[in-house]
Backbone as a ProteinNet text record, in pm:
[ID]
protein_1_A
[PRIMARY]
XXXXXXXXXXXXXXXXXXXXXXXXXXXXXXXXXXXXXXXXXXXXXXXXXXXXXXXXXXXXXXXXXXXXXXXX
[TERTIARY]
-325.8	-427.4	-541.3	-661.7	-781.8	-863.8	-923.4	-1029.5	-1127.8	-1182	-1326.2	-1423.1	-1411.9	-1508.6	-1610.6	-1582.4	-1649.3	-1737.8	-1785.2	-1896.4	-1812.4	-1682.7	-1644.1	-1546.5	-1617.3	-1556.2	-1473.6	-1457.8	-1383.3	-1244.9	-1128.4	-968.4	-870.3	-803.3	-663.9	-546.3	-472.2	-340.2	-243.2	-211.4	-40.7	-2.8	69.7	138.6	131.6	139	75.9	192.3	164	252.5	259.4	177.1	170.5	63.4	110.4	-1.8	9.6	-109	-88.6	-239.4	-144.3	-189.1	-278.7	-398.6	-482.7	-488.7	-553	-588.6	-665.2	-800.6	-877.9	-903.1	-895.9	-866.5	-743.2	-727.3	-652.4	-638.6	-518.5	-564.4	-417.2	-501.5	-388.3	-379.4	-308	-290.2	-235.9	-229.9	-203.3	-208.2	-58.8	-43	-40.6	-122.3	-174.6	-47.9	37.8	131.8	131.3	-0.9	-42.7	11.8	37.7	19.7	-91.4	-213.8	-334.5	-314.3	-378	-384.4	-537.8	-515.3	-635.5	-647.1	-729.4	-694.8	-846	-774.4	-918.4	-877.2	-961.5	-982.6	-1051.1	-957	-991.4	-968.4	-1012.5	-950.3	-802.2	-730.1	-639.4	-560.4	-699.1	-678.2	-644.1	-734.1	-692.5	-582.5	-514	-430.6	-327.6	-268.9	-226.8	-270.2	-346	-429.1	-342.1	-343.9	-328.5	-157.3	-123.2	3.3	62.2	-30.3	21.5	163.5	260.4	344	363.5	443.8	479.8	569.8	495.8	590.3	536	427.8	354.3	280.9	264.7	178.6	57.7	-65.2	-202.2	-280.7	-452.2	-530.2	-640.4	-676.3	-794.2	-925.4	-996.6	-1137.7	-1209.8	-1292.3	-1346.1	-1538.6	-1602.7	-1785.8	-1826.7	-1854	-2011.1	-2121.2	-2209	-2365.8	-2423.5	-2306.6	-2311.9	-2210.9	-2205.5	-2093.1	-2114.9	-2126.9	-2153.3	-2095.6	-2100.9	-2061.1	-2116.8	-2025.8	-2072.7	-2021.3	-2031.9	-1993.8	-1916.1	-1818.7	-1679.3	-1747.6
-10555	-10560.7	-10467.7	-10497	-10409.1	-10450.9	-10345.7	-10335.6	-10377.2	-10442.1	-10490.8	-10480.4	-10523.8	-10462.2	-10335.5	-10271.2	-10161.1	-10157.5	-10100.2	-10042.7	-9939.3	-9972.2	-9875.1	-9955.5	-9909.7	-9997.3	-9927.4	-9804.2	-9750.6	-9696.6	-9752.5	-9792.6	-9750.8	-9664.2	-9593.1	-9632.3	-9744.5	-9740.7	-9605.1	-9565.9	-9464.5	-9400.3	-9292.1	-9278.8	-9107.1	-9057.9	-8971.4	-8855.9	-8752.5	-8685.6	-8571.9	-8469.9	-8375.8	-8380.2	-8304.6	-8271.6	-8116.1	-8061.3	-7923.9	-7895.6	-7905	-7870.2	-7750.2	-7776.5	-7626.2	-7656	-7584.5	-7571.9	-7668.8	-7675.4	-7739.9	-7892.4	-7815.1	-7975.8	-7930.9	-8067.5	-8087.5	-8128.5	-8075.2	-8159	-8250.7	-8374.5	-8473.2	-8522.2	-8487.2	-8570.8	-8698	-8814.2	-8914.7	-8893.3	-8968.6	-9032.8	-9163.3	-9234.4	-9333	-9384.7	-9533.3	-9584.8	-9530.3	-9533.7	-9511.8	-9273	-9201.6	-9068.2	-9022.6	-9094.6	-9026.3	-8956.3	-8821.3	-8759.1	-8789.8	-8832	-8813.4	-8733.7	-8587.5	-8527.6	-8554.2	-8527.7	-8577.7	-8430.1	-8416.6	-8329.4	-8394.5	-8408.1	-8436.1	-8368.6	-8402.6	-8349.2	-8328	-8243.9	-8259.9	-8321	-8363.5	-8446.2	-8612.2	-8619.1	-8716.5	-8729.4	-8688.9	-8664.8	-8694.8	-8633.6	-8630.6	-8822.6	-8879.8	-8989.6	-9151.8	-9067.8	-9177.4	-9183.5	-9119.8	-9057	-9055.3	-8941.9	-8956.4	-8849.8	-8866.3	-8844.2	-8836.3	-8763.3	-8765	-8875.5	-8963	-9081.9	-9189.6	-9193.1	-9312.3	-9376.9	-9514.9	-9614.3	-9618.7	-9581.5	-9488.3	-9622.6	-9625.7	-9675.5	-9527.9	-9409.1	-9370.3	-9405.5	-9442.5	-9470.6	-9401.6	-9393.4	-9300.6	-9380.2	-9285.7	-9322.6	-9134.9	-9162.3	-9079.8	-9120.7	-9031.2	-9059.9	-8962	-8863.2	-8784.7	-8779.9	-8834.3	-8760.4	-8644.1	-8536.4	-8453.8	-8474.2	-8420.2	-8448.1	-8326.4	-8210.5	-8158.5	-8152.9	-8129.4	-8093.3	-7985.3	-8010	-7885.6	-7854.6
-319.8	-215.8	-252.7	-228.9	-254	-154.8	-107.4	15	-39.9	55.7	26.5	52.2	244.9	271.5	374.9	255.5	226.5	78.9	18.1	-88.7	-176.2	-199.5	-295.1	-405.1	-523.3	-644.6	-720.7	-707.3	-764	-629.1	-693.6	-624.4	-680	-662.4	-727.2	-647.8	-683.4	-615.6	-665.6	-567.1	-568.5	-454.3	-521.6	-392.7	-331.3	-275.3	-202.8	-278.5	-361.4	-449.7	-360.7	-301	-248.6	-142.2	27.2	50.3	63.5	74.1	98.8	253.4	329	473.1	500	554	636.6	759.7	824.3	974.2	1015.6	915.3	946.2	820.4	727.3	627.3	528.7	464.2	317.2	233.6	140.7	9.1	-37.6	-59.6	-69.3	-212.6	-277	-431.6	-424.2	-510.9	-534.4	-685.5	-678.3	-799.4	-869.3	-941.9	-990.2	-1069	-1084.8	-1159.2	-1333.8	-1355.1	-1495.2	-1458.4	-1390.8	-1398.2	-1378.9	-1348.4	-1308.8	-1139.5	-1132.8	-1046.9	-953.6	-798	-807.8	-681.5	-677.4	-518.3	-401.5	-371.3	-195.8	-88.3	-40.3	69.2	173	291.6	386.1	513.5	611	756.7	796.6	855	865.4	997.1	1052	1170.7	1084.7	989.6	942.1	869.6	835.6	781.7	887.1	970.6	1117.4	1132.5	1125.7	1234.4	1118.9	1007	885.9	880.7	935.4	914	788.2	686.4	526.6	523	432.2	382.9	274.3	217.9	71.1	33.2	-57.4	-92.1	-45	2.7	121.3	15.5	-18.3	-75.7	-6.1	-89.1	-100.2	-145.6	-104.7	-198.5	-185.6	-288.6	-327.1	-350.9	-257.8	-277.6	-335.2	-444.2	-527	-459.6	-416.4	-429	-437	-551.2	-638.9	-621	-557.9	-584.9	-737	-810	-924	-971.6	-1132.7	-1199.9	-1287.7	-1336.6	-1472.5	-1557.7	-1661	-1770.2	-1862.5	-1913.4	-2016.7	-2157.9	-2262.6	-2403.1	-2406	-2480.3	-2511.1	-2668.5
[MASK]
++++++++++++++++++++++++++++++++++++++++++++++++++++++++++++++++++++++++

């Protein structure tokens, strides 16, 4: 399944590896089938509203208006 519509083309299926809870927001990792990590910070109302869990089947919406990029 992939969302549509909405405006975001970049989509990470997985599954919710860790969250680590604040007061006011958090940070939720997902893990991608391939081992890609991808973390988000969000509300922790949302969090609470979505009812995420560890182990929960995730889609990561990724929208950039910037990426950087520097030289090693």
């Amino acid at each position: 399944m992939s969302i549509t519509a909405i405006n975001v083309r970049n989509q990470f299926r997985g599954k919710v590896k860790e969250i680590i809870e604040g007061p006011v927001v958090s940070e939720i990792d997902v893990e991608t089938p391939s081992g890609l990590i991808v973390t988000s910070v969000i509300t922790t109302r949302s969090v609470k509203e979505l009812k995420l869990t560890v182990g929960k089947d995730v889609i990561a919406l990724v929208k950039s208006t910037e990426v950087s990029i520097a030289t090693l």
